[in-house]
Every structure is written in C-alpha cells, then in structure tokens.
N, C-alpha and C positions, 0 to 999 in steps of 0.2 A: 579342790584345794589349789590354792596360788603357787605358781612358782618360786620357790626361795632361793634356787640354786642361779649363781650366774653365770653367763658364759666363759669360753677361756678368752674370748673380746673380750667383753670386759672387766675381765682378772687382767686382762695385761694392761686395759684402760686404767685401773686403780692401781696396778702396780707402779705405773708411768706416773701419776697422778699422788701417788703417798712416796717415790721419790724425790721428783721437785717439791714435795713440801718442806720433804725432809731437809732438802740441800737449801730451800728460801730459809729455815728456822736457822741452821746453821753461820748461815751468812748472813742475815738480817735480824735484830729481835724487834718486832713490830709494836710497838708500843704508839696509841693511836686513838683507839676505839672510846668515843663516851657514852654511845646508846645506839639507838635503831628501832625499827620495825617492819614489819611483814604484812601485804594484805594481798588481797586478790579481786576479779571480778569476774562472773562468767559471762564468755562471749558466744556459749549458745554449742550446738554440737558436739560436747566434751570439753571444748575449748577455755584458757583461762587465762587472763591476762596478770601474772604475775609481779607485785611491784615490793622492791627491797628500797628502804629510807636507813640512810647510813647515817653515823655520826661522826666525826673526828674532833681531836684538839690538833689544828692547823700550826700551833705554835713553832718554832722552830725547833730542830729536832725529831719532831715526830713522824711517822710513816707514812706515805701514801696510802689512801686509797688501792682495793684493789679492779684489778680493769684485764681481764677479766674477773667474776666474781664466781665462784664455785659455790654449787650449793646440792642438798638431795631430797629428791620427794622419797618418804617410805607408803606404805600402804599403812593400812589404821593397824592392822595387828605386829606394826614394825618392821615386817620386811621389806627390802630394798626393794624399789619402784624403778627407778635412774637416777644418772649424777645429770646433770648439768650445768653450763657455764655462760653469763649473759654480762657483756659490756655495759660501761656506763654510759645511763642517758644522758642526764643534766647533772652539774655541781653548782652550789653559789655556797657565798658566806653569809651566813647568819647576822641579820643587824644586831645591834647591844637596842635593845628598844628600854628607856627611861620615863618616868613619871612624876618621880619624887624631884622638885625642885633645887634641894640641897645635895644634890647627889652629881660627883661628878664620878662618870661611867672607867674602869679601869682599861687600861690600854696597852693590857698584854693578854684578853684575850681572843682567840679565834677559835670557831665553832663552826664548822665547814657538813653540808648537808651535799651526799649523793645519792642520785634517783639510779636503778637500774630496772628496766620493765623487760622484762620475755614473756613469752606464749606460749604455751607447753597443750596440750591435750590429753588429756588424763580417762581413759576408760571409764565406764559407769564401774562402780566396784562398793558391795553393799557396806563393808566398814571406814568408806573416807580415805584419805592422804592427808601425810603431815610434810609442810614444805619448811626446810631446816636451813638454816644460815652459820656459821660457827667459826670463829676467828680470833685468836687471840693480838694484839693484848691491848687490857687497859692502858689507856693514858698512865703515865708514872707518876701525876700530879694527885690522883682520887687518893682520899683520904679516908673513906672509909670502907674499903675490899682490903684485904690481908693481899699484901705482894701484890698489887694492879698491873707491875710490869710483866709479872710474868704469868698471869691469867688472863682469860678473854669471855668472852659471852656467846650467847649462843640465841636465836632470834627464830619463832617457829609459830605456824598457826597451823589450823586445821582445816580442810574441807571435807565437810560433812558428806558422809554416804546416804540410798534411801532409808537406811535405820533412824535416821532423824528428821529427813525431811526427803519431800518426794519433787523437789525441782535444784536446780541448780543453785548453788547459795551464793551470796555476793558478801565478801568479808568487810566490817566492819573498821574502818580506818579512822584515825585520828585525824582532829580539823585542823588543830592551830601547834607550832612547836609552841613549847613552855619558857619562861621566861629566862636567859642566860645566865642571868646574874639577879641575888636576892640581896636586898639591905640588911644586915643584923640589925637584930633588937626590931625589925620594923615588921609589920604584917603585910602579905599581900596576897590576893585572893583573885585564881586563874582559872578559866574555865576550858577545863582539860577533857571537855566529852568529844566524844567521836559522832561520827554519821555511818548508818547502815542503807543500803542502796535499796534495800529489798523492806525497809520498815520495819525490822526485829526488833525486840524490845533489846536495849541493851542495860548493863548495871557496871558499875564501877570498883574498885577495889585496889590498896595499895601492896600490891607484893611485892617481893624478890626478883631482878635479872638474874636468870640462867647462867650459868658459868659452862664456858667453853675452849678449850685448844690452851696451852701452853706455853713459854718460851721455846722449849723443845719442840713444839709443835705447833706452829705458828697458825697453820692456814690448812686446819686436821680435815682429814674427810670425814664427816659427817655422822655422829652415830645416833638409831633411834632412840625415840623416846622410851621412859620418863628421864628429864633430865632436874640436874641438881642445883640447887641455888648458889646465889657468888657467896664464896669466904670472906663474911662480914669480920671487918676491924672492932675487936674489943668496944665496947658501951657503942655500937651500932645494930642497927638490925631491918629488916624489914618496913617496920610500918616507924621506925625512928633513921629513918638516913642521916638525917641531918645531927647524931648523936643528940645526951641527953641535955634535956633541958630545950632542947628547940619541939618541933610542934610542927608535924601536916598532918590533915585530914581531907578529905575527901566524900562529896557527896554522893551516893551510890547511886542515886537517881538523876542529878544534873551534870555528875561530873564535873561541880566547882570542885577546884581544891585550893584549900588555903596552907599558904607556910608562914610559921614564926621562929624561921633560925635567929642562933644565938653566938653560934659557931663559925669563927671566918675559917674559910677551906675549901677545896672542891668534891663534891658527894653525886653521887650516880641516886639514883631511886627506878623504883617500875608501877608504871600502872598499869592495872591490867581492864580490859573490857568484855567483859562477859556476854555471849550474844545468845539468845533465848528467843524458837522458834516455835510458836506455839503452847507456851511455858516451856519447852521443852528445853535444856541446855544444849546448846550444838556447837561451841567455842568459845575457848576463853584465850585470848591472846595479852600479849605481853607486852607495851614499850617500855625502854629504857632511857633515860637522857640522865645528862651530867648537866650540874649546877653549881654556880660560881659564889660563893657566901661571903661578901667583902666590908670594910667598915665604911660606914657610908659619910664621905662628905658635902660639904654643903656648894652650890655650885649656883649661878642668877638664877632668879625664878622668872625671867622674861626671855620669850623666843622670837628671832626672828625669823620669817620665810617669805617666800616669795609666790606670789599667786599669778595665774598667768603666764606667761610664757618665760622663761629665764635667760633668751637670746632676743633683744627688742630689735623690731627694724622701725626706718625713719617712717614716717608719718604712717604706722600699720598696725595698728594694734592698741592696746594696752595692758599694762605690769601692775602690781600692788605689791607696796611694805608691806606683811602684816607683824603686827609687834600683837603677842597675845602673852597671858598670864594665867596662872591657876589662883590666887587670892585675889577679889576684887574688895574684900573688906573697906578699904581706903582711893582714893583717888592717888593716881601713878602719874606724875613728871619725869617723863623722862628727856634729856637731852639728846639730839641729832645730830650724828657730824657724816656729812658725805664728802667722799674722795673719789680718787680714780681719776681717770686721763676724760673722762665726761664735766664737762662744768655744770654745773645746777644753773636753771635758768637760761643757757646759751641753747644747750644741745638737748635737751629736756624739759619739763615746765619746772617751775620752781618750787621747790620743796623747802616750806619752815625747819630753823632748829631747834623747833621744841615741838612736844606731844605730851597732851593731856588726855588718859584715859579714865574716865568716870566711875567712879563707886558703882559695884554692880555691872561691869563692862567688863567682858574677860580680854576682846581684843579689839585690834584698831586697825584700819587699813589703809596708807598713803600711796594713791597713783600714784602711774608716771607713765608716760609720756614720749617717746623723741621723735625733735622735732626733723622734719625734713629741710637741710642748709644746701642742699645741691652739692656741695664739697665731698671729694672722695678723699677721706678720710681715715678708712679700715674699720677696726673695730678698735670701741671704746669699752671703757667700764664705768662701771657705778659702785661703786661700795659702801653699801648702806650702814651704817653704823647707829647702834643704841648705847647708849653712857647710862648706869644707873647707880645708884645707891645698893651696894651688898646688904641684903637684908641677915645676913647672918654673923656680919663679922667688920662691918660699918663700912670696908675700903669700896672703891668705884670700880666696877666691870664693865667692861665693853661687849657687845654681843653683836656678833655681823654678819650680812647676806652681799652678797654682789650677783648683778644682771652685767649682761653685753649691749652695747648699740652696735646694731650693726648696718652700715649705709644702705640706701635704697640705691640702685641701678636700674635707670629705666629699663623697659623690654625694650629689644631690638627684635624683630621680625624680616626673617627673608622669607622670600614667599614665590610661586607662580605664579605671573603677572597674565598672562595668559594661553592660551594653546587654543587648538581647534580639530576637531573629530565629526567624523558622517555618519549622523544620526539615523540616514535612514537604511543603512547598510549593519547599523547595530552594534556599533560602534558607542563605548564612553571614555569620561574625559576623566584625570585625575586631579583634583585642586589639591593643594598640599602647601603647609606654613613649617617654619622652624623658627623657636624662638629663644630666645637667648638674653640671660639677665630677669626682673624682678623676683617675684618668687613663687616657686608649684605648690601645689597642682595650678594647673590654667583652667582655662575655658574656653570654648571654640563656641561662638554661635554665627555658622553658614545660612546665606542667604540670596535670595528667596528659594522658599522651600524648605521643604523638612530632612535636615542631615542630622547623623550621631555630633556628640561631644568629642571631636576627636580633631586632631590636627591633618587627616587625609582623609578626602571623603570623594564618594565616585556621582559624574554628574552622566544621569540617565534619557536616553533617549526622549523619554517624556517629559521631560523639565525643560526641552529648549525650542525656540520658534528657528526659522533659518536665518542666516547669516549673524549677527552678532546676538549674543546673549550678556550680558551682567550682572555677576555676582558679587557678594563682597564677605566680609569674616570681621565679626569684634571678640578679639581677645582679652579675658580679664585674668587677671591673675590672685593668690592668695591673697591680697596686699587688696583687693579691689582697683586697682589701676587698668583699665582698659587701652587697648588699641584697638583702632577705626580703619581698616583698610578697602580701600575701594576706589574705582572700580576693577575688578576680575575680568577680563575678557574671556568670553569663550564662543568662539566662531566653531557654527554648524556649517559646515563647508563640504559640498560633495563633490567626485568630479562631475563634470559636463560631460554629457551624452548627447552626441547631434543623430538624427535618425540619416538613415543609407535611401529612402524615397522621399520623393515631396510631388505631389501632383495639383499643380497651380491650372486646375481646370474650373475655379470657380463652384463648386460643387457643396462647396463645406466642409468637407472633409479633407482634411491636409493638405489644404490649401499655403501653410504657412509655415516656414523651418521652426518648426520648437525644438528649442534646446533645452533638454530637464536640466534642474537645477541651479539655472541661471540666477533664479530670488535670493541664490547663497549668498553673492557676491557683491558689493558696491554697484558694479556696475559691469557691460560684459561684452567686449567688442566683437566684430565677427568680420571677416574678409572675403568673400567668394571671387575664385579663379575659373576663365574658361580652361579647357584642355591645353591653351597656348601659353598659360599663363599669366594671362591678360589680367585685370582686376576690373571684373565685373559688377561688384556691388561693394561697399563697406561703411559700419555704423560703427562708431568706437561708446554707445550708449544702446545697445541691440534691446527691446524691447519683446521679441519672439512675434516681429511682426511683420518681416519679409514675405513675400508674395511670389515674386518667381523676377519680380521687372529689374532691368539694367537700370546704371547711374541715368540715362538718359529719360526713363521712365516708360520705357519698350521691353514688351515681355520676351525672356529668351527663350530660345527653341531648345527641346527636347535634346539629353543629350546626357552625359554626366560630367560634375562640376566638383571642384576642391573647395577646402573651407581651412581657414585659419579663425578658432574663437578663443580667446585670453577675457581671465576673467583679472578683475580688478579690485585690492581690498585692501583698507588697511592694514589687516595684520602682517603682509609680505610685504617684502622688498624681495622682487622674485628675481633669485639667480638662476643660475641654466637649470639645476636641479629640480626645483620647485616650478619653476617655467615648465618642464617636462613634463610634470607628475597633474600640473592641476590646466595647460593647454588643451585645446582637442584640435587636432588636426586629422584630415581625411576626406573624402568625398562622397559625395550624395548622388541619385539619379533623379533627374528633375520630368518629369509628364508636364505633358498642358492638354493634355485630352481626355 
C-alpha cells in the first residue's frame, strides 16, 4: 500500500505554500490566463522531462506570468506524490498570422506564450501519475465562461503505469498554436493534430477546459483528480464555444479543425488528444487556447518583402523586392515609388517605376544592388514602396518594405612580419594576423604548407630549411574581398657552438674549426687570439674552413687560443643584448700532432 500520509516537512511546506497563496489572492486578482498545456517525455531511468505551455492575454492590465510555477504530480489512485516548483524557460509573443487579403489584423491584441521544462524522477508505480497545473484567473475579456475573472483552469495529463504499457511513455504534444484571431462569417480550416514520439495512435476530440482556483484563491495548491469542467456562459457549451449559430468541428483522425464563427468576441475552446497504446487507451489530455472573433475588414491584397539579406553592404551581395499576390485572375500594374537617404541609380542599380505582374503570376521579384562609391557615407536606406488600386473600396494604398546600405570598409590587417626560433633545439614560431574592418567571418589560408583556418597558427620544426624561411597569409572575408600579404619572414636561427679541440695534424679528422650552425646565418665572421692577445687569424665570411695556419700562412704551434664568432643577418640590428645571446666567444685547444 502507498504512502498517503505526509510528513510534518511537508505539512509546514503546504502550510508555507497555501499561505502565500492566500496573501498573492488577497493582494492580487490575477486575471491573465487563455489556455495551456501539459506534456512530457521520458528520459530513460524513471526520469522525465516535464514541459508546461502557458497562455496569456498580455494586454494591459493583465497579470504576469508566474516564475516561479507551482504545480503537483498525484499517483493514479490520487494521492499526493510531491509539490513542485519550476522557473520559466522561454516567453515570446505570439504573431497575428493573416491570409485573408481584405482583412486588416486588430491591434489590441497580445497573446504571450511561456515555456517552463523541469525534470522530475518519478518511481516505476503500477497505476501512473497525473502531473496538475492550476491557476486562476481567466482573462476578464472571455465571453463565454460565466465570471472569467474570477475562475481559472486547470491543465493535467497522465503518465501511464505497467497496467497500460510496459515501457516508458513519451506524451503526446501539440504541433502548431491555433490561429489568434478568426474572421466572422468566414471559414477557416487548421490543422490542430499533435505528434507522439513513441508512434501512438492518437484521436482527436472537442471538449471542455478544466476549471481551476478562484479569485479567492488565485494560485490554489493543487487537488487530485477527476476535475470539473469551466462554467460555461449561457447558449455556450463544449463542442459550441463559439455560441450558437457559429460552427467547429474537428477531425478525429487528422486533427483538421475547421471554424465558422458568427460571433464577434473572445471564446476559449479545448481540444483534447487521446493517445492509444496498443488500442489500448493510456491518455487523454487537454489543450486550451483563447480566440479572438472580429469583423473582418478589407485591407491590399498585395505584399511586400524582402528576400535576402535586409542590411545590404556595397559591392557584396544581393537583395529582392518581392511584391506577391493571392488573385492572379487578371494582370496587376502596380506603381513604384522609392525613397530614403539612398538614390536609385547613384548608390544602387536602377529600379523602374512601374511593375507588371502576369495573369497566372502570384509574384514578382526586383533586385538590388549597392554599388561600391568609396565614400564613407554610414548607412543609408531604401524604402520600397507599392501604389495600388484598393480592390475593395476603389481608394489607392501604399504597401512598404525598407533595406539598409551599409558602406564597405576595406580590411586593414596587422600582422607579424617576422620572428625567428631554433628549430633544432624544438623550438616553434607563432605567425599571427588581426584584422579589422570588411566583414566576418574571414578566412585565413597560410602558406606553404598545411595550417587550420585560423588567424594563429604554430610553424613546426618541420616546415623550415635554416636560416630564412617565407611565408605568407590571403585573407578573404564574407564580402569575398581578399588580402595578399607577403612575405612573412621566419628565420631558423640557432646559436653557434665552436668546439673546445681542434687537431690540425692533417689526418681528416678535425682538422678544421666547425662551427655548428653557421648555414643559420647570412654570413658568419670569426677572430682567433693568441694567449697575448694578438690577432691570429680573421674571416668576417668564415666558411668552417680554417685549418690551424696564421694570417701569414705558417701553421701555429700547439697551445690554447680565443675565438670571437658574430653571426650576421638580416633580421638584426644587433644590440648589446642580441650581440650577447647569439655571439660565441671562448677558446679552443689547438694539436698539430
């Protein structure tokens, strides 16, 4: 038998919890709420990824959102599982989406959508959990719930235990909201089905929102199931929201549904989705949304928009007018007028003022263009404009899109021009650009050799011969304008090592001072001192081909000797420092036997 009793935690968590609701209903009456829904998904080890879809009327006046959101899982037989409480993920406002050409959209409404997702863990438990939502109140504007303001709904699905099914179930969610606003007198037909993750067969049906929490009781904790349907307004009801004489139906297999209100006013509805596991039924949930019923006026039957980018830069791209229509019956003249701080033809190519679109043509599309003038100018405009004939009431309407120019600025690049590292000590070099001005992303392609796409790349031991190397970098940018820079210096430079013997006995072997590393360098002088300080030898182009003989060409006797060798290279200008680091000074013991 399950636990029903709770602890005295959480007696004082509900006592805590049905006080501030009590104290929000008192100070607040929450008038807000147009619909919602519930769904889940399993993420595998009991776990579930629960997600709450809110509604509001955003209009002025009405309540926030709540942040956090309280809510309660019960177990199937109704008792209390836990409360909990999950912040809001995302909110956006709902577009007005339109079709009907003579219709122009009203402009007092808002219909504000909030996501909330938690993760909950729910034990295996053979009769399921019902996950409950409950909040009053309706918007004050719904016309067909008795008292909206001071009633609220209640938003609840099911996950199924093994009595229905023997894996974790993935609940079945609705795809598309439903339309905000319906035309009177006019028909329209929306495809209201859901998708199930797991391939349930699902079925469709118009019922009842749940009725939930009160003005007294704004934001109630939670109670189980079965609960009861909203207090419909006189000649309303269920499968008639839209009172009498209007018209929805619903197909129980596609979940088209069609409406033919009649009634201007705002009206909630539910549809429900029924999910069926094996034929077996294992939940039926509920949304609820609110509907905007208005008389519908007539408004141009011609759009314009903008294809391509809606920010143009100079010579980088290209934009499109489109001007399209829903009747192609007839052939459409429309007049052209462009404005804005851009000139047609100076800063852009030239656009006609007129447009002929063809019988049987729904739309038409006019490039454009800017040009590149060199001039720093900022940014300009375009404001496209269509002149037509009102097809409904004879006067002329305007319909208008506007783009930016926005100037091209060459790249400027600074860069490392060169450096130098000792390759054979294992030693790399770092090449590195910074660029500044056209437009990102860029492109790096380093050379010779195989580097990333990247503005820093490392040059490896194996990539370089000694003493000077050559690389170079082309930068292109979003725009395709390149930069070419080159050449990169990169000197393999090590120091000079002179050896401490040398035995000039003719033998072949060491016969001759080598100096490692001298091929680093330009070129690499070398001085040899007797013990006196005398200046015994000097090449200021040392070749590693000394032999043991004096300036005079008389071999010297056995002894030890100094050495001054300075290498010599473009890349320095050698101060004491650098003098220090890349000199070798010291002395050698010289044999001749």
């Amino acid at each position: 038998m399950k636990a029903q009793n709770i602890t005295m935690k959480n007696s004082f968590k509900l006592f805590l919890l049905a006080l501030t609701t009590v104290l929000f209903s008192l100070t607040a009456k929450a008038t807000h709420i147009v619909g919602g829904e519930i769904y889940y998904d399993s993420l595998g080890n009991n776990q579930y990824k629960i997600t709450f879809e809110i509604y509001r009327d955003c209009g002025a006046g009405n309540s926030d959102f709540d942040n956090p959101l309280q809510y309660r899982i019960f177990y199937g037989n109704g008792s209390l599982w836990s409360d909990f409480s999950v912040d809001i993920s995302s909110r956006n406002i709902l577009p007005i989406v339109y079709d009907d050409p003579c219709v122009t959209p009203p402009n007092d409404i808002c219909i504000e959508r909030a996501i909330y997702i938690d993760t909950v863990t729910l034990p295996f438990d053979v009769d399921g959990y019902f996950i409950t939502y409950q909040r009053c109140c309706w918007a004050n504007n719904i016309d067909n719930i008795t008292n909206p303001g001071d009633n609220g709904i209640t938003l609840t699905t099911f996950v199924p235990g093994s009595a229905l099914t023997d894996i974790h179930n993935q609940g079945a969610r609705f795809i598309n909201y439903p339309p905000l606003v319906l035309c009177n007198n006019n028909t329209l037909t929306f495809d209201h089905s859901a998708f199930d993750p797991d391939g349930d067969s699902l079925a469709y049906e118009i019922l009842a929102p749940f009725s939930g929490g009160s003005s007294l009781d704004a934001n109630p904790i939670e109670t189980p199931p079965p609960y009861t349907d909203v207090a419909w307004a006189p000649s309303y009801s269920a499968t008639v929201p839209f009172g009498v004489g209007s018209n929805v139906t619903i197909n129980p297999t596609t979940g088209i549904m069609t409406f033919s209100p009649n009634l201007i006013g705002t009206y909630v509805a539910g549809v429900a989705v029924k999910e069926y596991k094996n034929g077996v039924l294992i939940n039926t949930k509920i949304r609820t949304f609110g509907y905007r019923v208005v008389a519908c006026q007539v408004e141009i039957p011609v759009e314009v928009d903008v294809t391509g980018p809606t920010a143009l830069i100079e010579d980088c791209g290209f934009a499109g007018f489109i001007v399209s229509r829903t009747d192609t019956s007839t052939t459409l003249d429309v007049q052209v007028l462009l404005s804005g701080t851009a000139i047609n033809g100076t800063d852009y190519n030239y656009i006609p003022d007129t447009l002929t679109i063809p019988t049987g043509v729904f739309s038409d599309t006019i490039g454009i263009s800017a040009f590149l003038d060199g001039i720093t100018e900022g940014t300009e405009t375009v404001e496209f404009n269509i002149i037509i004939e009102h097809p409904c009431d004879g006067t002329f309407d305007t319909t208008s899109i506007s783009l930016q120019i926005i100037d091209y600025i060459n790249m400027e690049v600074t860069y490392l021009d060169s450096t130098n590292f000792c390759a054979d000590q294992g030693e790399t070099a770092q090449l590195w650009c910074n660029v500044q001005n056209g437009f990102p992303p860029y492109t790096y392609i380093w050379g010779p050799g195989l580097f990333p796409n990247n503005d820093t790349v490392t040059v490896y031991p194996t990539m370089v011969q000694p003493n000077l190397n050559q690389f170079n970098i082309i930068i292109a940018d979003a725009c395709g304008k390149s930069v070419d820079i080159s050449p990169i210096n990169v000197y393999n430079q090590c120091p000079l090592v002179v050896p401490n013997v040398m035995t000039a006995n003719g033998d072949g072997t060491n016969d001759a001072l080598i100096i490692t590393n001298w091929e680093d360098y330009d070129k690499v002088s070398l001085t040899i001192f007797n013990r006196w300080g005398n200046i015994v030898y000097e090449n200021d182009d040392y070749k590693n081909d000394w032999t043991g003989f004096d300036k005079g060409g008389k071999l010297l006797s056995e002894g030890v000797y100094f050495y001054l060798v300075t290498p010599t290279s473009e890349k320095y200008e050698y101060d004491d420092v650098k003098d220090n680091l890349y000199t070798a000074h010291g002395f050698f013991q010289l044999y001749t036997k």
